[in-house]
Residue, then its C-alpha position, 0 to 999 in steps of 0.5 A: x879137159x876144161x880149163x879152169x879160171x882161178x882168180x877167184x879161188x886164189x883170192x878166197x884161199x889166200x884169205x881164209x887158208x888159215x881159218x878153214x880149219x875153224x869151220x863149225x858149220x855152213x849153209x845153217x838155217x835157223x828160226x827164232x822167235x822175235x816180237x811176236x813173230x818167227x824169224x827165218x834165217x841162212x847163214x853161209x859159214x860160222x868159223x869158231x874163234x882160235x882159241x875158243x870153245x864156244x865164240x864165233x864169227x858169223x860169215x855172210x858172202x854176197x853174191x847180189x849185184x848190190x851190197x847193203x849198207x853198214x846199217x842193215x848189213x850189221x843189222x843182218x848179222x846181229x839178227x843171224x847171231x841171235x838165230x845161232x844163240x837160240x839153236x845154240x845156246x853155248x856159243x857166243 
């Protein structure tokens, strides 16, 4: 029987055992036009806002052995959250 290590499972349940039931969608791809050009996207996990028809929050794991910097992470994010708002014009 294999043994499984649960260290990591543990820490990701207890962090989001509350907001699982929010989950709109994951591993969402995107395209948007912007500047002339099309940017490509994949967002890990959008979760609806509790009590909310139409707010999200855009989740981004990172998985690399380097993480990027404040700037460019919410750089990232603000370019995944215009992808969302270009597919889906209701959500904010």
């Amino acid at each position: 029987m294999l043994k499984l290590q649960t260290g990591a499972l543990d820490v990701f349940w207890e962090r989001n055992k509350n907001r699982i039931a929010n989950n709109l969608m994951v591993e969402q791809r995107f395209a948007v036009p912007l500047g002339g050009f099309t940017f490509k996207g994949f967002i890990d996990r959008v979760d609806m806002m509790p009590d909310s028809k139409n707010e999200i929050e855009i989740i981004d794991y990172k998985t690399g052995k380097s993480e990027p910097g404040p700037d460019a992470r919410s750089k990232q994010l603000l370019l995944y959250a215009r992808g969302i708002e270009h597919v889906y014009p209701h959500i904010k």
